[in-house]
N, CA, C and O atoms as a Maestro MAE file, in Angstrom:
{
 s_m_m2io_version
 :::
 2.0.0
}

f_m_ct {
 s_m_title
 :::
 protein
 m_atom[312] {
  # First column is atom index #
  i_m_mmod_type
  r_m_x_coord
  r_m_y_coord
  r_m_z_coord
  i_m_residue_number
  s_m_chain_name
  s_m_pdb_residue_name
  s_m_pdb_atom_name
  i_m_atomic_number
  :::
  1 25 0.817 -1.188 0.000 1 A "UNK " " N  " 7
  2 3 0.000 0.000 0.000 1 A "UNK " " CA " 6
  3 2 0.865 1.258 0.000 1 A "UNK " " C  " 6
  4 15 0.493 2.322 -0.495 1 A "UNK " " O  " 8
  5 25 1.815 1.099 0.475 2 A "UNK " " N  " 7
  6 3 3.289 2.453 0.587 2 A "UNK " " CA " 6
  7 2 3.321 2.625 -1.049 2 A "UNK " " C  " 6
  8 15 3.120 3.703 -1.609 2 A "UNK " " O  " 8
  9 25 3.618 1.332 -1.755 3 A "UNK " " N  " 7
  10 3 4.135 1.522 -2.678 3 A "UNK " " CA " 6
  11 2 3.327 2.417 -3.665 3 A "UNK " " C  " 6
  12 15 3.937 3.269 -4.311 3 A "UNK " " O  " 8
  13 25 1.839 2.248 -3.826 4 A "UNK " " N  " 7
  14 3 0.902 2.462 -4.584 4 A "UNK " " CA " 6
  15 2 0.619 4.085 -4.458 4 A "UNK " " C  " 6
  16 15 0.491 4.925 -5.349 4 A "UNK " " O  " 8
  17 25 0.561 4.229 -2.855 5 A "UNK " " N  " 7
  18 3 0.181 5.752 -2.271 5 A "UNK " " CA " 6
  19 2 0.712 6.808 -2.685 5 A "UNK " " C  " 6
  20 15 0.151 7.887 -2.872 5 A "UNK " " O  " 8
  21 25 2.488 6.377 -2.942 6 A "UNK " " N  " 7
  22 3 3.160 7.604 -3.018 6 A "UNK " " CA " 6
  23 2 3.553 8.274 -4.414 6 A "UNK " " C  " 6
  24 15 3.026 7.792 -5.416 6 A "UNK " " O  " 8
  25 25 4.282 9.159 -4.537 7 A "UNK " " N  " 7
  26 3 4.535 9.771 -6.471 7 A "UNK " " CA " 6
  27 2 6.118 8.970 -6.520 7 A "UNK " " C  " 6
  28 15 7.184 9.215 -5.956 7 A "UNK " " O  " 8
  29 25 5.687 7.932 -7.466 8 A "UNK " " N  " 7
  30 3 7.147 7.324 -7.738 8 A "UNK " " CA " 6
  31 2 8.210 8.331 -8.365 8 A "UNK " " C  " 6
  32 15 8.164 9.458 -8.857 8 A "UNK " " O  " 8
  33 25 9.355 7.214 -8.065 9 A "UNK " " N  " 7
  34 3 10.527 8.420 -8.345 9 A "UNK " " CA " 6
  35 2 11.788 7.245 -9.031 9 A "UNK " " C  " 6
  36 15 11.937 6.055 -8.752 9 A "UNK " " O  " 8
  37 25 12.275 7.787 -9.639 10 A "UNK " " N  " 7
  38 3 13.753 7.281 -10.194 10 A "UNK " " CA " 6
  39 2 14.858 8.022 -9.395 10 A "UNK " " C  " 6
  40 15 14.440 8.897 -8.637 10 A "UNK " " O  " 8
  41 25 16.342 7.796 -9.444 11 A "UNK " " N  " 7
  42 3 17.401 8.127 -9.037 11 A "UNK " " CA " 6
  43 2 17.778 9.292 -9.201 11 A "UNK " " C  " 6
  44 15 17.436 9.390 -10.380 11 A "UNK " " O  " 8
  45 25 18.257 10.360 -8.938 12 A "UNK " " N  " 7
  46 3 18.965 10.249 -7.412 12 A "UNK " " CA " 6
  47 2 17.632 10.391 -6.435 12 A "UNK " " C  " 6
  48 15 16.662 10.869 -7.023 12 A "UNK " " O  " 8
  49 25 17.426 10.062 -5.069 13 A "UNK " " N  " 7
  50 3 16.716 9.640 -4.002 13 A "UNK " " CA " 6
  51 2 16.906 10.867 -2.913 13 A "UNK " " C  " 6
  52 15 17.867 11.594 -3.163 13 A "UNK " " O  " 8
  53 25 16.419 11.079 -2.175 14 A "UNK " " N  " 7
  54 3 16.057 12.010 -1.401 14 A "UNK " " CA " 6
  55 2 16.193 11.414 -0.251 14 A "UNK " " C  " 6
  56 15 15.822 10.245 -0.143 14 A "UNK " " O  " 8
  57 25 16.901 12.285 1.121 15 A "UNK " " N  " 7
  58 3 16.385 11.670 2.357 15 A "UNK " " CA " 6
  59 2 14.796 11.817 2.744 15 A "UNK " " C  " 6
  60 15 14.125 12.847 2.816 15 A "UNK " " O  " 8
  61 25 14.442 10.565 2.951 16 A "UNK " " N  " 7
  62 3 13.059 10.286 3.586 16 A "UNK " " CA " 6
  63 2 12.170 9.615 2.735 16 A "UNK " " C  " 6
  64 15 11.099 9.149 3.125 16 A "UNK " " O  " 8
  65 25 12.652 9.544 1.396 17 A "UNK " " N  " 7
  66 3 12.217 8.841 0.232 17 A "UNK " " CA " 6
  67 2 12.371 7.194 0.768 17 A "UNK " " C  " 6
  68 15 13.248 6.793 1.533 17 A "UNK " " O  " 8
  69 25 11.218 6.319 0.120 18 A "UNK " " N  " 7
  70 3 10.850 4.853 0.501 18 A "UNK " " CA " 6
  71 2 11.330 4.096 -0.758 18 A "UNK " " C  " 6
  72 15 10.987 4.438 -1.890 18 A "UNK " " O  " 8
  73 25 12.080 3.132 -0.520 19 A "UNK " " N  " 7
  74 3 12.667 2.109 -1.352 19 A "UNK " " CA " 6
  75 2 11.946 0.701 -1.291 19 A "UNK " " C  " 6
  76 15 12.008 0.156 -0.189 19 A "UNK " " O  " 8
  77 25 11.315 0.065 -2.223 20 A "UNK " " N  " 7
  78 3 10.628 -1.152 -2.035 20 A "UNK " " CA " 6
  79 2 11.158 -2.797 -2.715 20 A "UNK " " C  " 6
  80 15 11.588 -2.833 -3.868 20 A "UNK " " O  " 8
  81 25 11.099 -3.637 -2.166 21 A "UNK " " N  " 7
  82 3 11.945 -5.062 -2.599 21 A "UNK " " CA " 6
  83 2 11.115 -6.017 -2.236 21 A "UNK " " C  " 6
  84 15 10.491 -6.372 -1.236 21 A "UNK " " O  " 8
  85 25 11.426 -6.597 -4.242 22 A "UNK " " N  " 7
  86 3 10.445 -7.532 -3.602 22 A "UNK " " CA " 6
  87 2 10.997 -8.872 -2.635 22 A "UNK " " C  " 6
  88 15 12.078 -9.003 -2.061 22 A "UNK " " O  " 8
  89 25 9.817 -9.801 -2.696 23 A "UNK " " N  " 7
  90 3 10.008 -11.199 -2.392 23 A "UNK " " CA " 6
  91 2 10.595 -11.923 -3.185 23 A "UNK " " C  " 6
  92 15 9.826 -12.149 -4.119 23 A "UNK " " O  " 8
  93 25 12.050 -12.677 -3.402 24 A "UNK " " N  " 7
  94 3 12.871 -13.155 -4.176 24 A "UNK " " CA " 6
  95 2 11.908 -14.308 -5.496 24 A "UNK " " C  " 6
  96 15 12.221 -14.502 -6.671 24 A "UNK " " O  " 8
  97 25 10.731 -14.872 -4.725 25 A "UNK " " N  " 7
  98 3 10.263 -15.706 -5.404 25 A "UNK " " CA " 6
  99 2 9.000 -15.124 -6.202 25 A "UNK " " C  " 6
  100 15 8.286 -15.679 -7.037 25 A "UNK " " O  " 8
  101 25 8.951 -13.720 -5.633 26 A "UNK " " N  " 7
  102 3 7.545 -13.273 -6.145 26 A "UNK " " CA " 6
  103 2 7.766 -11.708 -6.630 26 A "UNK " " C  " 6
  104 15 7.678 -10.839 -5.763 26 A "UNK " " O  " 8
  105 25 8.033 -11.350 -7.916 27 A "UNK " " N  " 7
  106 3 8.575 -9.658 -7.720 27 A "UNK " " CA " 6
  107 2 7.585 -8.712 -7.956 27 A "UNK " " C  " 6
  108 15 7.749 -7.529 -8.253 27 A "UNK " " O  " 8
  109 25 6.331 -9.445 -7.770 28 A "UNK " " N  " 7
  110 3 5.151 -8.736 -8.072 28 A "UNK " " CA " 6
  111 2 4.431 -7.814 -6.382 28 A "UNK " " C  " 6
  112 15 3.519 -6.999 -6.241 28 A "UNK " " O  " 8
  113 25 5.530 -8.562 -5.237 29 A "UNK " " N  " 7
  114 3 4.920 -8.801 -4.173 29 A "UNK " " CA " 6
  115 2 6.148 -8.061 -2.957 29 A "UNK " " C  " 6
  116 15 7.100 -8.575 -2.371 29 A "UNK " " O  " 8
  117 25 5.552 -6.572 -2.940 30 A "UNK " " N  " 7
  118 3 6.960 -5.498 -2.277 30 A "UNK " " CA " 6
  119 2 6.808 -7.088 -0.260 30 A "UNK " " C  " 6
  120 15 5.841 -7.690 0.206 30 A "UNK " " O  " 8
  121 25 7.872 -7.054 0.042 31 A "UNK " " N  " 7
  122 3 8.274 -8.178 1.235 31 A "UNK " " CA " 6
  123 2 9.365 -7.428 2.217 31 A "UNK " " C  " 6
  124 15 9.740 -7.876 3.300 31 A "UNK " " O  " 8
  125 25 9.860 -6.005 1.521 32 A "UNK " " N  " 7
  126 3 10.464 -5.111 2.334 32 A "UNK " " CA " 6
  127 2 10.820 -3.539 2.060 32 A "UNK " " C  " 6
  128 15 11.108 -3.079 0.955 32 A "UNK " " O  " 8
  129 25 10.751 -2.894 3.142 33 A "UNK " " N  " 7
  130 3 10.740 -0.956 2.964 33 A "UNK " " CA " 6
  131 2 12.129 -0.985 3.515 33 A "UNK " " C  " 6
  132 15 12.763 -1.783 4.206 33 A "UNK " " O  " 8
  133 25 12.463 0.592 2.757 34 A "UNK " " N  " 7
  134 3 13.976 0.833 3.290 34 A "UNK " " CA " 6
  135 2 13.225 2.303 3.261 34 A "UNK " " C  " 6
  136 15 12.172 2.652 2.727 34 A "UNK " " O  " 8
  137 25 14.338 3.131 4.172 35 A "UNK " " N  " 7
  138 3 14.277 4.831 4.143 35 A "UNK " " CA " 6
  139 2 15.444 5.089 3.429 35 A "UNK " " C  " 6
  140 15 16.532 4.715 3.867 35 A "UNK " " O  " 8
  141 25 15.328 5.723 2.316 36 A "UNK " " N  " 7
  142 3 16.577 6.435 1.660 36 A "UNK " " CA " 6
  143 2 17.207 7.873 2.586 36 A "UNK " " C  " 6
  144 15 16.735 8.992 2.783 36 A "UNK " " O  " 8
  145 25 18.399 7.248 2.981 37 A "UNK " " N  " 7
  146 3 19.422 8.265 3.436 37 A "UNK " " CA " 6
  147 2 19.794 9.566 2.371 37 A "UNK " " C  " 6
  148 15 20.323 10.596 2.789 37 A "UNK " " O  " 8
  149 25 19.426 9.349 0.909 38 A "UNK " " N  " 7
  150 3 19.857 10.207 0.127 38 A "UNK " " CA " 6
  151 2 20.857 9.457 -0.740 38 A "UNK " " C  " 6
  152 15 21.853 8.901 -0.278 38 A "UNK " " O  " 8
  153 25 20.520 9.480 -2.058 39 A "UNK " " N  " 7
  154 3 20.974 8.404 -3.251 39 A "UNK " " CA " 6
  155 2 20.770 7.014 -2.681 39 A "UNK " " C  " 6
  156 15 19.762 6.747 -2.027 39 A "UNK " " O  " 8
  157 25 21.473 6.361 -2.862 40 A "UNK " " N  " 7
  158 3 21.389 5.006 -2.894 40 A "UNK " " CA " 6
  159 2 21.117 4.204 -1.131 40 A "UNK " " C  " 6
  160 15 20.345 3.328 -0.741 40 A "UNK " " O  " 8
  161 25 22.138 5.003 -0.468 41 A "UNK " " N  " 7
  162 3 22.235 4.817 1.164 41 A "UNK " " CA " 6
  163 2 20.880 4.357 1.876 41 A "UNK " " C  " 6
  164 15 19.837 4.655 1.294 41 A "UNK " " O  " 8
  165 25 20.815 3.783 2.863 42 A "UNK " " N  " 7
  166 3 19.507 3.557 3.359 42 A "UNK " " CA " 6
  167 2 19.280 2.850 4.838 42 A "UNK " " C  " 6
  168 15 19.859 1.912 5.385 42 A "UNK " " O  " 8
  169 25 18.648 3.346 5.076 43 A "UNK " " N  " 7
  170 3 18.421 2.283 7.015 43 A "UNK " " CA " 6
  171 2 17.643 1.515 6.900 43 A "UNK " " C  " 6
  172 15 16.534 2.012 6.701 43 A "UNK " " O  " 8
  173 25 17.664 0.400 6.928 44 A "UNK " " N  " 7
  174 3 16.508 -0.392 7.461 44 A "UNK " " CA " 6
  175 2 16.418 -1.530 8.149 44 A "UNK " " C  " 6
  176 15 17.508 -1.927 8.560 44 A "UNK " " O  " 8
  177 25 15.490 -2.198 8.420 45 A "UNK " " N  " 7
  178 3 15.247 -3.707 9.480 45 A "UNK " " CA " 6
  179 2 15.724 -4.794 8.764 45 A "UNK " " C  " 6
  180 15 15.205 -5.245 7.743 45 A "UNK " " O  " 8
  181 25 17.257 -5.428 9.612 46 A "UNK " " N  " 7
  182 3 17.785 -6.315 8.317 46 A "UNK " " CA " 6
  183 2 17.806 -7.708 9.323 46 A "UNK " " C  " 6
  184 15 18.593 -7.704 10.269 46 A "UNK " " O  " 8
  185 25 16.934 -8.882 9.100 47 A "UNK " " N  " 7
  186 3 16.580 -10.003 9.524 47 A "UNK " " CA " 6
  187 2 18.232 -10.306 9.687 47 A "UNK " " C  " 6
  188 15 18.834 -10.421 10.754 47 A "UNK " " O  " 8
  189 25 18.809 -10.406 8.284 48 A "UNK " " N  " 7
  190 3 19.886 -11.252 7.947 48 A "UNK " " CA " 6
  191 2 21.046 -10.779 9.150 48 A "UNK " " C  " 6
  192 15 21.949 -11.442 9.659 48 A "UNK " " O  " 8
  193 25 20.721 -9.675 9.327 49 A "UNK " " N  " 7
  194 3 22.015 -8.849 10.414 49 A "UNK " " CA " 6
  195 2 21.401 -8.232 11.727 49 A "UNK " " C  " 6
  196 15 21.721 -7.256 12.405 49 A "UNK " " O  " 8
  197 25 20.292 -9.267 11.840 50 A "UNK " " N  " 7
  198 3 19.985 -9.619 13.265 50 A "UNK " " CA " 6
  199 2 19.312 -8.117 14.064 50 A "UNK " " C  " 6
  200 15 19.091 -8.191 15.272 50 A "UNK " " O  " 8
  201 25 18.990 -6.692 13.263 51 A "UNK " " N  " 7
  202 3 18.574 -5.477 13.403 51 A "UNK " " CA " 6
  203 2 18.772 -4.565 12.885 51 A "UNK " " C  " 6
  204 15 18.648 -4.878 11.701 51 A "UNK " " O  " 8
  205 25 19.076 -3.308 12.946 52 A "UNK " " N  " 7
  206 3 18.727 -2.009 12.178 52 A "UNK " " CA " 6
  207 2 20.102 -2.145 11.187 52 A "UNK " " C  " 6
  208 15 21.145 -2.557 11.694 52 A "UNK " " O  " 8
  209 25 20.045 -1.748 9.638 53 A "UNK " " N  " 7
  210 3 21.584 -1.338 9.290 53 A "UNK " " CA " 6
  211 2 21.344 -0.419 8.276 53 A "UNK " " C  " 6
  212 15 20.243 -0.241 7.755 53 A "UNK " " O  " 8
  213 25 22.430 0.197 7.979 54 A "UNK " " N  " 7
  214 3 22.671 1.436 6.401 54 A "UNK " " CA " 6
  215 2 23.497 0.478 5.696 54 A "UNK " " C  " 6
  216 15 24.455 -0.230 6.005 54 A "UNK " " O  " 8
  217 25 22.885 0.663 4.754 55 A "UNK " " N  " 7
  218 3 23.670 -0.242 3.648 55 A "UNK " " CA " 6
  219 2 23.205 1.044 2.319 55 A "UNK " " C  " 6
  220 15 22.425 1.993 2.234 55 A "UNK " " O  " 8
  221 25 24.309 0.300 1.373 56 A "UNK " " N  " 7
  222 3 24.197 1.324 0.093 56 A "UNK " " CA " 6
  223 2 23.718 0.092 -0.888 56 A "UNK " " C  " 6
  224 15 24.413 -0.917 -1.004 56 A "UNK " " O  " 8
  225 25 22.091 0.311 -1.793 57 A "UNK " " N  " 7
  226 3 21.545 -0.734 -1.700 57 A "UNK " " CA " 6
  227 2 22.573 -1.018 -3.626 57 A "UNK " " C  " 6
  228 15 22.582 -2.126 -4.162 57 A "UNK " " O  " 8
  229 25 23.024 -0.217 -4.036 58 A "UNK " " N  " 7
  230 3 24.020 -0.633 -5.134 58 A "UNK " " CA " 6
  231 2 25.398 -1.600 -4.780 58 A "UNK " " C  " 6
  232 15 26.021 -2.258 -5.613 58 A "UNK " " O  " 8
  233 25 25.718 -1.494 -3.205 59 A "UNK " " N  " 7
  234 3 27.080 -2.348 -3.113 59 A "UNK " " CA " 6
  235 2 26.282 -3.799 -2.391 59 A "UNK " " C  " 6
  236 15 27.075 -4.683 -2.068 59 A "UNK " " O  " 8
  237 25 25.004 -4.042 -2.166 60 A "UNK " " N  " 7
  238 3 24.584 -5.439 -2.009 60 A "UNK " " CA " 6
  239 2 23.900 -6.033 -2.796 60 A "UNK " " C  " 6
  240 15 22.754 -5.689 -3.087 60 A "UNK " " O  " 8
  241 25 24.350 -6.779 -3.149 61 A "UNK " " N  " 7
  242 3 23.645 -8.060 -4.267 61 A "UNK " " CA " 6
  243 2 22.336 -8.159 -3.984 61 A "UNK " " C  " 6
  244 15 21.495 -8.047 -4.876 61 A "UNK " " O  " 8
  245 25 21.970 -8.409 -2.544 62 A "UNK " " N  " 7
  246 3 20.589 -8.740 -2.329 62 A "UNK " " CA " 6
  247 2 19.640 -7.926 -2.393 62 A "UNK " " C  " 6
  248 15 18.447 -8.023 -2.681 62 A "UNK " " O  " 8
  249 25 20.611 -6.740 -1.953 63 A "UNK " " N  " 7
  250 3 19.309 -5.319 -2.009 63 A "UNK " " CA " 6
  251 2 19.261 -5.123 -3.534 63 A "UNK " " C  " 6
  252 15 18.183 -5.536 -3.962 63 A "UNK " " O  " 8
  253 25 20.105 -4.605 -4.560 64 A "UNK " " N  " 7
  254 3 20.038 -4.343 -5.510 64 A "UNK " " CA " 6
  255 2 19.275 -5.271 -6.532 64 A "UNK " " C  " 6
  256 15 18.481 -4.929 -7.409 64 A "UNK " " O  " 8
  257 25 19.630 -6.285 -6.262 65 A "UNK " " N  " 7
  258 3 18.877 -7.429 -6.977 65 A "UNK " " CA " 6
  259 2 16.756 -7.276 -6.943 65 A "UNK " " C  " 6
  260 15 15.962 -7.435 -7.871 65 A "UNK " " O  " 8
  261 25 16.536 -6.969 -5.676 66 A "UNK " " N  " 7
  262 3 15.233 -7.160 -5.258 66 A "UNK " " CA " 6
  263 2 14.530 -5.804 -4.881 66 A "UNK " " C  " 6
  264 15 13.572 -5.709 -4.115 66 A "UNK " " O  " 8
  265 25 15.286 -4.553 -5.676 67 A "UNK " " N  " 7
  266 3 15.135 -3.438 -5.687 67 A "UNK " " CA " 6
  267 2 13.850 -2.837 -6.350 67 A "UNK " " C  " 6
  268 15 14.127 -1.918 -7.120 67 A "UNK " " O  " 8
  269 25 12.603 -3.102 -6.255 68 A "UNK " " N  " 7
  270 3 11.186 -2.726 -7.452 68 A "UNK " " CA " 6
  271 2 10.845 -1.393 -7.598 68 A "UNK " " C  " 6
  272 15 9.917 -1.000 -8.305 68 A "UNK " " O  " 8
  273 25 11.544 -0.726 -6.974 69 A "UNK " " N  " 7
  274 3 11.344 1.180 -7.350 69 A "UNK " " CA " 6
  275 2 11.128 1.933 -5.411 69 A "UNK " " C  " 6
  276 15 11.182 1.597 -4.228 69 A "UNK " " O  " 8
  277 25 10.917 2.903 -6.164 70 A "UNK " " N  " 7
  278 3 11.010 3.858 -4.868 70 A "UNK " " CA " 6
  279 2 9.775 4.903 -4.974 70 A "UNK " " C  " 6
  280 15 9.091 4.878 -5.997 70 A "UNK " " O  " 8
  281 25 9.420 5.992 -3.740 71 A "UNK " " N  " 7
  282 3 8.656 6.778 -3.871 71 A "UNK " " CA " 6
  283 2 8.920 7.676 -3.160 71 A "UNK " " C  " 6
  284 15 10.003 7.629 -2.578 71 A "UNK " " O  " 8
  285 25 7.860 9.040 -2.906 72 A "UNK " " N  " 7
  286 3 8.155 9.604 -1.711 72 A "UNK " " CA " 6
  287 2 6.807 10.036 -1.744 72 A "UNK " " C  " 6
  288 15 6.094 9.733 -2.700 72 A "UNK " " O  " 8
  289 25 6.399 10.690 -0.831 73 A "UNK " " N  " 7
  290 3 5.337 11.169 -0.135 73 A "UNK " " CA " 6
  291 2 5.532 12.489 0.356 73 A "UNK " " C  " 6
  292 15 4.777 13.111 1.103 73 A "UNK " " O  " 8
  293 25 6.981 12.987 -0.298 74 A "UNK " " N  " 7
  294 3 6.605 14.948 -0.119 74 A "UNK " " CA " 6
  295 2 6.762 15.802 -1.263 74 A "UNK " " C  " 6
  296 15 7.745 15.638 -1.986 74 A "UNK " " O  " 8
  297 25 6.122 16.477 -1.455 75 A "UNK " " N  " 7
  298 3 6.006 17.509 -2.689 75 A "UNK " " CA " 6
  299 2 7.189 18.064 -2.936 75 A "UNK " " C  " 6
  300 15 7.745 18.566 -1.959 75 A "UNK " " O  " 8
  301 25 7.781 18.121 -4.052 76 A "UNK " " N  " 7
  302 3 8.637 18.390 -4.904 76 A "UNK " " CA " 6
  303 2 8.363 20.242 -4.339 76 A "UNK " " C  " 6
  304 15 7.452 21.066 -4.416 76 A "UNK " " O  " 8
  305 25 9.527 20.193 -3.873 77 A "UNK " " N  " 7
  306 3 10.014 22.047 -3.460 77 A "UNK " " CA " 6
  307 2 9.060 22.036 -1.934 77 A "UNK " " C  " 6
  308 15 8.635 23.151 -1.634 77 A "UNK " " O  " 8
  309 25 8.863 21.419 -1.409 78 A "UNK " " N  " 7
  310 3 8.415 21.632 -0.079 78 A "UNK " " CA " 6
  311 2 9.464 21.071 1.151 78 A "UNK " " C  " 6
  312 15 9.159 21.212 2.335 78 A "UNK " " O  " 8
  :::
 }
 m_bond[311] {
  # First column is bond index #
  i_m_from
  i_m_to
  i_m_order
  :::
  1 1 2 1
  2 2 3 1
  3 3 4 2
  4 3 5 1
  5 5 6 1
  6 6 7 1
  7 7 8 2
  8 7 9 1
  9 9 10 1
  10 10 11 1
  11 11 12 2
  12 11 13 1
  13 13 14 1
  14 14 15 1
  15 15 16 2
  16 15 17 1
  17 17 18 1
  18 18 19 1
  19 19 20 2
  20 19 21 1
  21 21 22 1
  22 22 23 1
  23 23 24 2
  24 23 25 1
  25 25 26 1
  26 26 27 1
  27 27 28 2
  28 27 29 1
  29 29 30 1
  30 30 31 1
  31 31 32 2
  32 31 33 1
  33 33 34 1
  34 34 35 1
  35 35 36 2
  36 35 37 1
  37 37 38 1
  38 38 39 1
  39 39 40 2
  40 39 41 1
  41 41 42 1
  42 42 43 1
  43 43 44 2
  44 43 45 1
  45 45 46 1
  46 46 47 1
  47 47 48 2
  48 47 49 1
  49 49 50 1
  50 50 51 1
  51 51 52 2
  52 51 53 1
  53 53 54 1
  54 54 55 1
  55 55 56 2
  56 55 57 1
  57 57 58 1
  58 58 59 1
  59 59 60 2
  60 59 61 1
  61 61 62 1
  62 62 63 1
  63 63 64 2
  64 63 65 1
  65 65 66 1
  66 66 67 1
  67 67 68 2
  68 67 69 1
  69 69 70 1
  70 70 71 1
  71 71 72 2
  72 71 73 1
  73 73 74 1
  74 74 75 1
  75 75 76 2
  76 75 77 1
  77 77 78 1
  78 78 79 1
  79 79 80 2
  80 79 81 1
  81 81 82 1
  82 82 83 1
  83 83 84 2
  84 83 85 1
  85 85 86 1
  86 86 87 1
  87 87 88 2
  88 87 89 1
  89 89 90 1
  90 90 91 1
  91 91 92 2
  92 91 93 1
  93 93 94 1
  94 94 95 1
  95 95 96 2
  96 95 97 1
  97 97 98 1
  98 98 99 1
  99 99 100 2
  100 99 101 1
  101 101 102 1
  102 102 103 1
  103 103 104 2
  104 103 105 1
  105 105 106 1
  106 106 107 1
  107 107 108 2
  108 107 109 1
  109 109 110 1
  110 110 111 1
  111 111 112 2
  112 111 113 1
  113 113 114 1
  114 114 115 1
  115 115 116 2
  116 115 117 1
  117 117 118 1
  118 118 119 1
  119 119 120 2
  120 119 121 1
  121 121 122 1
  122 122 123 1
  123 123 124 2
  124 123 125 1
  125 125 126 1
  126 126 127 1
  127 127 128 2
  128 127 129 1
  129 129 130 1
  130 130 131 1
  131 131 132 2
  132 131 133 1
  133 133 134 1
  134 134 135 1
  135 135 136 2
  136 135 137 1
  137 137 138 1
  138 138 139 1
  139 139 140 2
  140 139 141 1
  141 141 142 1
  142 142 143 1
  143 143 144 2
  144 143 145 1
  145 145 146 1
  146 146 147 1
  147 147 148 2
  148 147 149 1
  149 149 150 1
  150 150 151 1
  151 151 152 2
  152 151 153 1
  153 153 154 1
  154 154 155 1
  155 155 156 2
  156 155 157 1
  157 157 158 1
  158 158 159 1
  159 159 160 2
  160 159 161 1
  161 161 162 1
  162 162 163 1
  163 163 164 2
  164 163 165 1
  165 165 166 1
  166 166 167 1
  167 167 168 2
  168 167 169 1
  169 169 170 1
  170 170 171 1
  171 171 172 2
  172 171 173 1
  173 173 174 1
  174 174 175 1
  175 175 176 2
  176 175 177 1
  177 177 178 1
  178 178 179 1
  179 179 180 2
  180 179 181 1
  181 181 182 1
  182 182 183 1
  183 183 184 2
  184 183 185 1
  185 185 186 1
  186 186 187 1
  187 187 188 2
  188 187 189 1
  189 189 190 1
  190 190 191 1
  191 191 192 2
  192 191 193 1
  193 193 194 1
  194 194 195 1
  195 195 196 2
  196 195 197 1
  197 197 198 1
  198 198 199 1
  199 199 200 2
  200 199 201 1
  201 201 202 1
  202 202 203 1
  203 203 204 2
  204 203 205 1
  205 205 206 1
  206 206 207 1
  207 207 208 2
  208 207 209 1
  209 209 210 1
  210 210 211 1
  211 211 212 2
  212 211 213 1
  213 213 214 1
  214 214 215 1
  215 215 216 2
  216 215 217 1
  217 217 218 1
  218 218 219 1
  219 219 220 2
  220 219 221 1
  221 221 222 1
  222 222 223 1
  223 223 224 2
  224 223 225 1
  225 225 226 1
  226 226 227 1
  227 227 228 2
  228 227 229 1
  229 229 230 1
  230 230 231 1
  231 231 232 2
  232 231 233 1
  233 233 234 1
  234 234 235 1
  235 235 236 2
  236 235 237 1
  237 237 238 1
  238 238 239 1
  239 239 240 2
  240 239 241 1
  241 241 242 1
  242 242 243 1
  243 243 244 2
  244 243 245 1
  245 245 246 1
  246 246 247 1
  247 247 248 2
  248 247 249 1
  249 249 250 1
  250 250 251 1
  251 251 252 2
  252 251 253 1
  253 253 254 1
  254 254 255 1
  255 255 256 2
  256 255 257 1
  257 257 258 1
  258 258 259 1
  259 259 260 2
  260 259 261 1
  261 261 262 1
  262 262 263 1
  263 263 264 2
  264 263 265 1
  265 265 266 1
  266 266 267 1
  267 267 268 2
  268 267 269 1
  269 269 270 1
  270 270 271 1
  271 271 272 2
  272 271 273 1
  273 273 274 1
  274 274 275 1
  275 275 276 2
  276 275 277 1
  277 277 278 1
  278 278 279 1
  279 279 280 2
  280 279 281 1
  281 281 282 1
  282 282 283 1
  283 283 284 2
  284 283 285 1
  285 285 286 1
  286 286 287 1
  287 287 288 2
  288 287 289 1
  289 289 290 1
  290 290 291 1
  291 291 292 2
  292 291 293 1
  293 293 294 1
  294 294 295 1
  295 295 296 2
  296 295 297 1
  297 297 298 1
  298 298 299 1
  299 299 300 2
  300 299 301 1
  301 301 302 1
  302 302 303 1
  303 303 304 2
  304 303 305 1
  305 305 306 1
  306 306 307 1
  307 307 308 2
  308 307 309 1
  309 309 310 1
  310 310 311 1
  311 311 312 2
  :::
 }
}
């Protein structure tokens, strides 16, 4: 529903901008949110590393791989 709500966006990324990934078996089906730090950078809830991390989702295979677009939810010049 994040994904649908907001005005999609292409690269470069904004802090506070939402990054969506899918489910490896399903790419129709967003299975995780990231917060864009600004370009690529990002925080989020990482199972694999046991809690919170920044990762740059271009230097991980897994993020980049399962990367389905991004959005944001604030008006352009606000």
């Amino acid at each position: 529903m994040q994904k649908a709500g907001g005005q999609p966006l292409q690269a470069p990324l904004q802090e506070g901008d939402l990054l969506f990934f899918c489910a490896e078996e399903d790419r129709s089906r967003v299975s995780h949110v990231a917060i864009s730090l600004g370009d690529w950078r990002v925080i989020h809830s990482s199972r694999r590393r046991n809690g919170v991390a920044i990762d740059d989702v271009q230097e991980v295979p897994h993020l980049r791989e399962t990367c389905i677009g991004a959005c944001t939810y604030f008006k352009s010049g606000s």
